[in-house]
C-alpha positions, 0 to 999 in steps of 0.5 A: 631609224630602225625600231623593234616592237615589244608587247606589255602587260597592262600592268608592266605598261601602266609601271613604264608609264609611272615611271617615265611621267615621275622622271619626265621622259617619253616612254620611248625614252625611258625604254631604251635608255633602260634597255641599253643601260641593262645590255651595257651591265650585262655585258660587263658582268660577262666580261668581269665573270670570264675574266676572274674564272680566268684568273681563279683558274691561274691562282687556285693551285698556289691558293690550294697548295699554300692552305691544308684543307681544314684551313681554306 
């Protein structure tokens, strides 16, 4: 299985370890599930964010025509 190589602080490695031991998980374990879990997050905030500036894009003249500016 292909594999990558990521370099810790003590401290950050000592904090991996805490925390793989308190849910009782291999560190390997802990690492990429929280890798994955982060790029699934980011890319769905990605996502949500190109697809609502989309929309603001499609609603912002009928918003900006419907309220005087004192009113928005």
């Amino acid at each position: 299985m292909p594999g990558i190589t990521i370099e810790f602080t003590e401290e950050e490695l000592a904090e991996l370890r805490a925390e793989a031991k308190e849910q009782g998980l291999a560190i390997k374990r802990l690492a990429h599930d929280i890798l994955t879990e982060d790029v699934v997050r980011r890319r769905q905030r990605k996502h949500f964010t190109a697809e609502a500036s989309e929309k603001f894009g499609v609603l912002a003249p009928e918003f900006l025509d419907a309220f005087e500016e004192g009113d928005r």
